[in-house]
VOGU-3710 file (C-alpha; in Angstrom, 3 decimals, decimal comma):
1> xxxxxxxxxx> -15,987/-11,704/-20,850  -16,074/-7,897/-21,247  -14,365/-6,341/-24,088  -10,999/-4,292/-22,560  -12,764/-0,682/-24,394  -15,927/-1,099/-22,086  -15,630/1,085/-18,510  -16,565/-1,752/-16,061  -19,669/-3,374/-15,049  -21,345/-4,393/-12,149
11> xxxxxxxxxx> -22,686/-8,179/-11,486  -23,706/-10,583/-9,981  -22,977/-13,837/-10,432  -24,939/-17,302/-10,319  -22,695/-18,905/-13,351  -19,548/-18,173/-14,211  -19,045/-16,529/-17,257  -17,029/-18,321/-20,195  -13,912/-17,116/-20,861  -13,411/-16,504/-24,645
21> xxxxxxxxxx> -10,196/-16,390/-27,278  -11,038/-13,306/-28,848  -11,801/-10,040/-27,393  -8,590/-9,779/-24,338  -7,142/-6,466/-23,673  -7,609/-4,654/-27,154  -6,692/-2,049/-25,725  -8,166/1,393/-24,016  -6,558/1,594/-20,384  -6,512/4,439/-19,987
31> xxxxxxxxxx> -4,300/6,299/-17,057  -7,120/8,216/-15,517  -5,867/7,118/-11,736  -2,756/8,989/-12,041  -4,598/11,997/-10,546  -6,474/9,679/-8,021  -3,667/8,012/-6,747  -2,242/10,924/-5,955  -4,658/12,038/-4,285  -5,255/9,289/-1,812
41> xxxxxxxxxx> -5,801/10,111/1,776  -3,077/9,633/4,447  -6,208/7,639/6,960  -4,351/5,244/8,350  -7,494/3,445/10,658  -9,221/0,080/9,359  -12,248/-2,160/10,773  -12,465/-5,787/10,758  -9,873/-8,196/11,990  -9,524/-9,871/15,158
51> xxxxxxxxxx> -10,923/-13,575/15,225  -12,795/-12,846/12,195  -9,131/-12,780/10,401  -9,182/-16,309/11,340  -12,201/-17,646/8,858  -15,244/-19,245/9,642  -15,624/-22,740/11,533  -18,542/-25,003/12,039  -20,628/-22,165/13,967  -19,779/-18,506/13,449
61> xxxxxxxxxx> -21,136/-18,487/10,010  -23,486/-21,148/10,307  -27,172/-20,221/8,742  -26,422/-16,979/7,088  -26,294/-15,630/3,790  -23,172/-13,443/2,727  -23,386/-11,290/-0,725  -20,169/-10,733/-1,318  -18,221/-7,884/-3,700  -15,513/-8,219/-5,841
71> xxxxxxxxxx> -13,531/-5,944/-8,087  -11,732/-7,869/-10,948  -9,473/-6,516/-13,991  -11,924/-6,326/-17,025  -11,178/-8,138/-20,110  -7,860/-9,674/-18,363  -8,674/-13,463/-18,021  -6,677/-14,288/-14,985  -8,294/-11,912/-13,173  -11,924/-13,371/-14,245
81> xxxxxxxxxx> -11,068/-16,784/-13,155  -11,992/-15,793/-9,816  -15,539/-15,266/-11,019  -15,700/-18,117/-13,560  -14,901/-20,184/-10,510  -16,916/-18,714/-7,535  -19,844/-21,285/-8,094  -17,480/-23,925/-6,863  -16,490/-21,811/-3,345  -20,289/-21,375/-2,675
91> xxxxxxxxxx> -21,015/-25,094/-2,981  -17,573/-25,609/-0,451  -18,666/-23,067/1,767  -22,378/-24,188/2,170  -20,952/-27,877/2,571  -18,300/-26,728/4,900  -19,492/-23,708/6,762  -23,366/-24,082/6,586  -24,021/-20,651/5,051  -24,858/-19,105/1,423
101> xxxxxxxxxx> -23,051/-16,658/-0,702  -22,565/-14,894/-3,738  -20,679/-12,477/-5,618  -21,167/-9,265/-7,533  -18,332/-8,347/-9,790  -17,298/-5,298/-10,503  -14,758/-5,094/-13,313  -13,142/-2,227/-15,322  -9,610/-1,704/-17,540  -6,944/-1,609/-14,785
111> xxxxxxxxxx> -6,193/1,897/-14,465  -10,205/2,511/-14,324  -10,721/-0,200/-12,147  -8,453/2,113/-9,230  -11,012/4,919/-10,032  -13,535/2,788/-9,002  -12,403/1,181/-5,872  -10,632/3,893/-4,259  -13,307/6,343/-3,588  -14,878/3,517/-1,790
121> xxxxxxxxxx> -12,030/2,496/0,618  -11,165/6,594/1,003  -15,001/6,283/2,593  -14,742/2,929/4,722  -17,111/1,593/2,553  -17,354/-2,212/1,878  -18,594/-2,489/-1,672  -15,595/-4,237/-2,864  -14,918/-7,101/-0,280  -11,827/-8,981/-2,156
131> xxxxxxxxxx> -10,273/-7,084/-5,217  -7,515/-8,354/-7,752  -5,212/-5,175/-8,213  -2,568/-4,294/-9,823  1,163/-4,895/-8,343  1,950/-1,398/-8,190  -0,605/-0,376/-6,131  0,318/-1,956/-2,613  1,649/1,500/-1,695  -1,280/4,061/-2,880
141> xxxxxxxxxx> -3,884/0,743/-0,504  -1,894/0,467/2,145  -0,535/4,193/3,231  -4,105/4,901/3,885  -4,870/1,766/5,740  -7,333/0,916/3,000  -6,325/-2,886/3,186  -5,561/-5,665/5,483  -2,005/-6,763/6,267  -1,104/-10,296/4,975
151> xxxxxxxxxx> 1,101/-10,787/7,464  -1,549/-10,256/10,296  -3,810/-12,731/8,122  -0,677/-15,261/8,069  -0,313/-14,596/11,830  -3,590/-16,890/12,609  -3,581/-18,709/9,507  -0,112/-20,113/8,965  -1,836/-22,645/6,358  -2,119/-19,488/3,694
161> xxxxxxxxxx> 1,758/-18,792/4,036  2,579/-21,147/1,674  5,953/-21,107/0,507  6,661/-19,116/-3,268  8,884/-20,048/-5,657  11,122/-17,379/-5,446  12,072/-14,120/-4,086  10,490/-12,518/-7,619  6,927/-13,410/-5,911  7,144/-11,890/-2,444
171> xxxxxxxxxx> 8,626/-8,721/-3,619  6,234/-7,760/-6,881  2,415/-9,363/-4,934  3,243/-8,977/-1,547  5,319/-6,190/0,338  5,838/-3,103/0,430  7,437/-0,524/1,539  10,115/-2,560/-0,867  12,338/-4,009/0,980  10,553/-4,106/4,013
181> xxxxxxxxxx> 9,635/-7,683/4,128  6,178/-6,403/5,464  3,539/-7,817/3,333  -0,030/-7,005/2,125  -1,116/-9,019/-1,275  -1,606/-12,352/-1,408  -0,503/-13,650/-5,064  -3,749/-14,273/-7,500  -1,574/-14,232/-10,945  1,810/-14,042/-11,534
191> xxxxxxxxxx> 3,248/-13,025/-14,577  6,516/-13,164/-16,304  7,670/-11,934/-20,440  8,320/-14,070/-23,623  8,643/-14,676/-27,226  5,675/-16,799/-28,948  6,572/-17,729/-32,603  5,113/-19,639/-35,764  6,922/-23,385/-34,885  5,424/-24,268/-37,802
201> xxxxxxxxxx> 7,711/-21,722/-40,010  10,581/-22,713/-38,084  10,417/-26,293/-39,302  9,379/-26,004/-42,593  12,460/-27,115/-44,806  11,873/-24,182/-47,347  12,261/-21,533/-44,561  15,145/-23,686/-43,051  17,071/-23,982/-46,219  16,342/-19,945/-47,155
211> xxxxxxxxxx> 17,127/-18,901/-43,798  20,731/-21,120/-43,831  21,836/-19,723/-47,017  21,312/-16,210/-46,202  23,231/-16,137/-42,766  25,707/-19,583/-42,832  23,876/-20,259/-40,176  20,581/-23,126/-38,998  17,482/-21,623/-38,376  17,016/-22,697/-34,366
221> xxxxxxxxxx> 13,647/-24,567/-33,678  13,714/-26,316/-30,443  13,132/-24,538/-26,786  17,034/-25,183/-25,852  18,425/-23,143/-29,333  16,435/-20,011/-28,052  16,616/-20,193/-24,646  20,524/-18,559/-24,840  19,761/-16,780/-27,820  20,307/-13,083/-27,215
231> xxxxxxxxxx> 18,012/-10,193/-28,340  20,898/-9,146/-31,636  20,534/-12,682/-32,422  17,408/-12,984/-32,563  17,227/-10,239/-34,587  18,293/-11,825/-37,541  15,476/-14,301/-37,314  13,006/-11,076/-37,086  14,825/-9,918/-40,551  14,540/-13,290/-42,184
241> xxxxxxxxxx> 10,696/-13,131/-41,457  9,806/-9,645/-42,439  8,316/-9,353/-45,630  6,313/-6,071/-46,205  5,416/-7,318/-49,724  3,350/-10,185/-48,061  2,395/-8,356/-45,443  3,926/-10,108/-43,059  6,619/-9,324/-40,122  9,209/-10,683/-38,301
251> xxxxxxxxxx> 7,371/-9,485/-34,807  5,642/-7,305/-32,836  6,777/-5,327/-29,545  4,605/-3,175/-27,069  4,496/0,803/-27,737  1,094/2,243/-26,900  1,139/4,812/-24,220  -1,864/3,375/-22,743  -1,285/1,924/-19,089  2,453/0,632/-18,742
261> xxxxxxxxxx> 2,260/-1,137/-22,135  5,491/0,715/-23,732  7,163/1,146/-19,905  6,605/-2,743/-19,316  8,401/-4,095/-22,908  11,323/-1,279/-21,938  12,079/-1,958/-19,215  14,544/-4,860/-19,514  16,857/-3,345/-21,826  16,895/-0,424/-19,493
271> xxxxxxxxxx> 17,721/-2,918/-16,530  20,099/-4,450/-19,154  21,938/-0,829/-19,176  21,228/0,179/-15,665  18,727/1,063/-13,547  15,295/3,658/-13,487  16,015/5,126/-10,463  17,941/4,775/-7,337  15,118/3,775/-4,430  17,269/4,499/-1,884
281> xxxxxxxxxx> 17,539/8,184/-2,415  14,374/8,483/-4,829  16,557/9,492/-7,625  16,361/9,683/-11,062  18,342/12,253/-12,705  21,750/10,472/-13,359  20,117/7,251/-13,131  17,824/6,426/-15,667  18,822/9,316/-18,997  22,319/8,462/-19,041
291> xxxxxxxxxx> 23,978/7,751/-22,818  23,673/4,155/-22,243  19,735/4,336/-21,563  19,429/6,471/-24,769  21,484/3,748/-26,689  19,094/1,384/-25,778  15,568/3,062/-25,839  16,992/3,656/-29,580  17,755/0,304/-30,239  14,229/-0,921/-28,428
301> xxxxxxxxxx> 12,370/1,739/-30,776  14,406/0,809/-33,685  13,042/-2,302/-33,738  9,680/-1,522/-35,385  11,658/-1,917/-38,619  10,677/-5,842/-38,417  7,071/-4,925/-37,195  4,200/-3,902/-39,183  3,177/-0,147/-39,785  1,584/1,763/-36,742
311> xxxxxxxxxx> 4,204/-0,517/-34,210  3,532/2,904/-31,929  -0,265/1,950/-30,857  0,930/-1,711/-30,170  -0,996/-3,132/-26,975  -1,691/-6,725/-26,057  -4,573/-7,098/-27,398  -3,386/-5,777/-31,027  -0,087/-8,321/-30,679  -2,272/-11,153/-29,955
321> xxxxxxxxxx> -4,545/-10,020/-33,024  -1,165/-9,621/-35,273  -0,533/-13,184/-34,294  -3,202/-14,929/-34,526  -4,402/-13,551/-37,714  -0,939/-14,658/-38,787  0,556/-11,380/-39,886  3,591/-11,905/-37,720  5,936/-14,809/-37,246  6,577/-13,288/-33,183
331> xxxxxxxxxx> 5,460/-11,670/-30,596  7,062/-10,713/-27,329  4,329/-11,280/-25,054  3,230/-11,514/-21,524  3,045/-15,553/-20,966  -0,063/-15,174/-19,157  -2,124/-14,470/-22,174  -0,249/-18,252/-23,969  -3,948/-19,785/-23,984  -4,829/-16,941/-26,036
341> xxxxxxxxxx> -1,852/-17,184/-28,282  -2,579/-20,414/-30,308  -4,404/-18,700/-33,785  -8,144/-18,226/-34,388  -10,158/-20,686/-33,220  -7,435/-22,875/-32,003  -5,461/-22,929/-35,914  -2,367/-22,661/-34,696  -2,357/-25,208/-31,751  0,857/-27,144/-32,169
351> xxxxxxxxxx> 1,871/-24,891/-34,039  3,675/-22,375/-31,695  6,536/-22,209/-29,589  7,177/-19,762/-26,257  11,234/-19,113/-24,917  12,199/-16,705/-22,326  12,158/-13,123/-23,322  15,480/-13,125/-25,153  18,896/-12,373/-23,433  21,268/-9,079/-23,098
361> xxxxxxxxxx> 24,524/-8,441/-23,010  25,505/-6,529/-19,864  28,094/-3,510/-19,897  30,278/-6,103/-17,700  30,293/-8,416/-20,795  27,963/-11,062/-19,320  25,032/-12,611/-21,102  21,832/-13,291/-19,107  18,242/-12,620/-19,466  16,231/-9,983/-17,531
371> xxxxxxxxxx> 12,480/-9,136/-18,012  9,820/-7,126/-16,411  7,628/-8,643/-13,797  3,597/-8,703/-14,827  0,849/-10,411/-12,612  -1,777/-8,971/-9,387  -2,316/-9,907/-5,829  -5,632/-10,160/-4,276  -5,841/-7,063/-1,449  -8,864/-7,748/1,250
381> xxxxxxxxxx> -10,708/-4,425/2,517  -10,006/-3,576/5,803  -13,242/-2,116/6,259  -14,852/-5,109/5,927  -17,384/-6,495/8,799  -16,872/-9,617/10,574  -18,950/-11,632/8,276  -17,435/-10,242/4,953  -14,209/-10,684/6,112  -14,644/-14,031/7,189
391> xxxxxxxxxx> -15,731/-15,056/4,019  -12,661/-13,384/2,334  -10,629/-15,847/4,549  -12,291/-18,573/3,260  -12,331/-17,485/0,070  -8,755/-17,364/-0,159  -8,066/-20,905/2,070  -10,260/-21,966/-0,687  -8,499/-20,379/-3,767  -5,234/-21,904/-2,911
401> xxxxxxxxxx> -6,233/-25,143/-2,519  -4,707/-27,886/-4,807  -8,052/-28,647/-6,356  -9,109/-25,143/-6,813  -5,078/-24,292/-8,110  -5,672/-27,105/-10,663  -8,617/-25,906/-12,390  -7,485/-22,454/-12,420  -4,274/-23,030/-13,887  -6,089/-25,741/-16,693
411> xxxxxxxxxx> -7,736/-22,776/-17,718  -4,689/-20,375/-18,244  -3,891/-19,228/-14,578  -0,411/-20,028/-14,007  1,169/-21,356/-10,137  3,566/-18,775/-8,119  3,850/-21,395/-4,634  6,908/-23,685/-5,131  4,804/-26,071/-4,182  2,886/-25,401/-7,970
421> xxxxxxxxxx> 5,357/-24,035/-9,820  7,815/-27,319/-9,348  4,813/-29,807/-9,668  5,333/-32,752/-11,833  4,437/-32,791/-15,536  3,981/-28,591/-14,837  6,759/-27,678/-17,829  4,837/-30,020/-20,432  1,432/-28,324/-18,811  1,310/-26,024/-22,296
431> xxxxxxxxxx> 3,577/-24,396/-24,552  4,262/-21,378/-22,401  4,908/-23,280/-18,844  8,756/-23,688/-19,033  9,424/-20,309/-20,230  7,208/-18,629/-17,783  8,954/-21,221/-14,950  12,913/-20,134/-15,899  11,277/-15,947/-16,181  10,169/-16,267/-12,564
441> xxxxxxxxxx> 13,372/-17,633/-11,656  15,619/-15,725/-9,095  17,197/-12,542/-10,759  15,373/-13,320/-13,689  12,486/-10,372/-13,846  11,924/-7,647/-12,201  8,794/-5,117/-11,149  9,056/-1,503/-10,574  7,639/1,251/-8,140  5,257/0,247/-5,743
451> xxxxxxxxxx> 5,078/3,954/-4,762  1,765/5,688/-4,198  2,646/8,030/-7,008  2,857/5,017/-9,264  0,608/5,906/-11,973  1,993/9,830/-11,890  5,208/8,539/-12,046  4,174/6,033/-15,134  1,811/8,741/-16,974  5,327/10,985/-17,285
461> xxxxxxxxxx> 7,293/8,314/-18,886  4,585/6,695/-21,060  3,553/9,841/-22,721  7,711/10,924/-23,996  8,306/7,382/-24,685  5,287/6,714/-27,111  6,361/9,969/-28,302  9,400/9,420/-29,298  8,329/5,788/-31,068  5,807/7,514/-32,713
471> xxxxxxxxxx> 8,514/10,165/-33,967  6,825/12,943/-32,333  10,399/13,481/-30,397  13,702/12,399/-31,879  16,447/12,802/-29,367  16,137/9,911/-27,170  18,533/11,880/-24,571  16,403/14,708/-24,240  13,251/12,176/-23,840  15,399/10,900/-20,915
481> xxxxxxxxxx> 16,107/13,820/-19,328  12,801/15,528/-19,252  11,510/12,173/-17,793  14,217/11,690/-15,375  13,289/15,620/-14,573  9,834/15,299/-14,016  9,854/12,343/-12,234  12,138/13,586/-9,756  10,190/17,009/-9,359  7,568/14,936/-8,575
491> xxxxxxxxxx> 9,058/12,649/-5,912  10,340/15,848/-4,481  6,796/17,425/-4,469  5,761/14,116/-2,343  8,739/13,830/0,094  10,195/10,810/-1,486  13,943/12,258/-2,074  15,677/15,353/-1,041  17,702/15,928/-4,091  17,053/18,429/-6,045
501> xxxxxxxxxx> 16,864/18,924/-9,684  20,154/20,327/-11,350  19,967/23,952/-12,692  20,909/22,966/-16,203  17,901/21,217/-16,753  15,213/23,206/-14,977  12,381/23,923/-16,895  13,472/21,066/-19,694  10,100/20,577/-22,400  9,842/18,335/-25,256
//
């Protein structure tokens, strides 16, 4: 596997590479596609489809030999399952089809990997015949006509329309415009948020005993004590487990401005207070930098006082580095990566317990739990000729199989078809199953623009917010407000709402 820092590589495959613990997403993705994806081209025509939509059978395909390309999220291990794998689709397509084929990966951060591929769909090019993206980018692939309709696929394959566990899936992998029900990703990795931490600690009677006669309280240990367990409440366990003079910390939270690490760890308690914008008029001032939303990006930044120093730079790779190196007793953490999560070279299997991202309390008094929505479809290329895109129906009949689901998800994948998701034995599958299960519940998580200004849109916010975290800004209000100002200038600029911005804060800086 490709460290995260590297710009993407090209090849091709004949084994599939082993996947290992160290060396995911230390960081560097960058947000070079913001100007990109802004500048994608309003083409709407596409090649390929008709019966080739439909697959091979036992003649069409018969006797060739297909190289195929794939683009694939570098250093994100989900994403290079689909590689790791392939081996085991060219033996079932040569014994079920008759014909040969192999793959040449591309891979790159995410934000570089849209650099790469959409130059090559803006040309009708096929180089990239199947490609794992990122959920936010249905809208900058599909304006253009850049990728295939699911829903055309699903039309003369109703075996691929399998049914998903819940709403959460459709809406972040699948359609878009939102709301539209019209759909264009079919689901490769879904993704939901939650808190990893030391079991271990949490049993040990010294810790239990300490923690009791500081707070009158028991220290909770088992899945069903946390699960209720709202974010002030957990706080004291963060407390209890900071300890500077042993250099260790009661957890670790996202902050780096790279990619949508800071926005992604935000967002709930902003969906706790409110809302980011208002997608039916494309608003934002008066949405998201309200008092409330400054309340809690205060209390979200605040809590780097139970985090170790330089909380600002935090990424996924450097949380699962804190944790495994066992410098902090938490991390909130995208369940995805829970394979990863277990200590260097395996030390802390057994060792570590996942919950739900921790709860809220909503301005109407009720407690419930809300987190952001991670994970990636697979997009096909409309541009593809018959052959290639015959093979990408295959490809995908043969991805969702239950053999093929199996191994993937025994290697750290993780099920989004009800089918998968309510299998037998599936909660007890590893430590971060039932947690990731009850996040991808309905109302449970969320995702956020689809929009083909996307990464514009998530450049603005990322840069103020890791400002502010790192204490370049201090007024989280004003942070808000130039956001919620630049934003909507820019959704003006594009067409996407007709309000305009309010005199007194025209020309607001940081």
């Amino acid at each position: 596997m490709k460290d995260i820092n590297k710009t993407g590589t090209n090849e091709t495959i004949a084994k599939g590479p082993r996947l290992s613990r160290r060396g995911v997403l230390t960081g560097g993705l960058g947000l070079g596609a913001a100007g990109l994806l802004a500048s994608c081209g309003d083409d709407d025509s596409s090649s390929g489809g008709g019966d080739a939509l439909k697959g091979s059978d036992e003649t069409n395909m018969k006797g060739k030999s297909v190289a195929m390309g794939f683009a694939v999220i570098a250093g994100w291990p989900p994403s290079q399952l689909a590689i790791e794998l392939f081996p085991d689709f060219a033996t079932y397509a040569k014994e079920k089809f008759g014909y040969d084929v192999t793959v040449t990966k591309t891979e790159a951060p995410f934000a570089e990997l849209y650099q790469k591929i959409a130059p090559s769909l803006a040309s009708k090019a096929q180089d990239f015949n199947l490609m794992v993206v990122d959920s936010q980018w249905l809208g900058a692939l599909s304006e253009p006509g850049w990728i295939v309709k699911a829903d055309d696929v699903y039309k003369v394959n109703p075996d691929l329309d399998i049914e998903v566990y819940s709403s959460l899936v459709k809406n972040t992998y699948q359609v878009y415009p939102d709301g539209s029900g019209v759909r264009w990703g079919f689901p490769q990795m879904p993704d939901t948020q939650g808190i990893f931490m030391r079991l271990d600690m949490l049993e040990d009677p010294a810790e239990q005993a300490a923690f009791e006669a500081k707070y009158g309280k028991k220290l909770p240990t088992t899945y069903e004590e946390f699960a209720p367990m709202t974010m002030v409440e957990y706080e004291e366990i963060f407390e209890f487990f900071t300890r500077p003079d042993e250099e260790f910390y009661g957890t670790a939270l996202q902050y780096a401005k790279e990619y949508d690490f800071f926005s992604c760890a935000y967002h709930p308690y902003a969906y706790a207070t409110g809302d980011i914008w208002n997608p039916e008029t494309g608003e934002v001032i008066g949405v998201l930098n309200t008092d409330e939303h400054a309340k809690a990006l205060e209390y979200f930044v605040g809590l780097q006082k139970y985090q170790p120093p330089g909380a600002e730079a935090f990424g996924i790779g450097q949380m699962i580095d804190l944790f495994n190196n066992e410098q902090v007793f938490s991390a909130m953490q995208w369940l995805a990566v829970g394979l990863f999560m277990q200590g260097n070279e395996g030390a802390l299997e057994g060792k570590v317990i996942a919950c739900p991202h921790p709860r809220f309390t909503f301005a109407d008094g009720s407690v419930d739990v809300i987190g952001a929505m991670g994970g990636q479809p697979w997009v096909i290329n409309s541009y593809n000729d018959d052959d290639h895109m015959r093979v990408s129906i295959d490809f995908l009949k043969w991805w969702y199989t239950d053999e093929t689901q199996a191994k993937f998800i025994a290697k750290g994948g993780l099920p989004w078809s009800k089918k998968g998701v309510e299998a037998a034995g599936f909660e007890e599958s590893s430590v971060y199953a039932r947690a990731f299960k009850e996040m991808l519940g309905e109302g449970k998580s969320r995702d956020f623009w689809h929009l083909p200004e996307y990464a514009e849109l998530l450049a603005i916010q990322q840069e103020a917010y890791n400002g502010f975290a790192a204490g370049q800004y201090t007024d989280a209000k004003k942070v808000l407000d130039f956001i919620a100002v630049k934003q909507q200038e820019l959704l003006l600029s594009k067409g996407r709402t007709k309000v305009a911005i309010p005199d007194d804060l025209k020309g607001i800086t940081l």
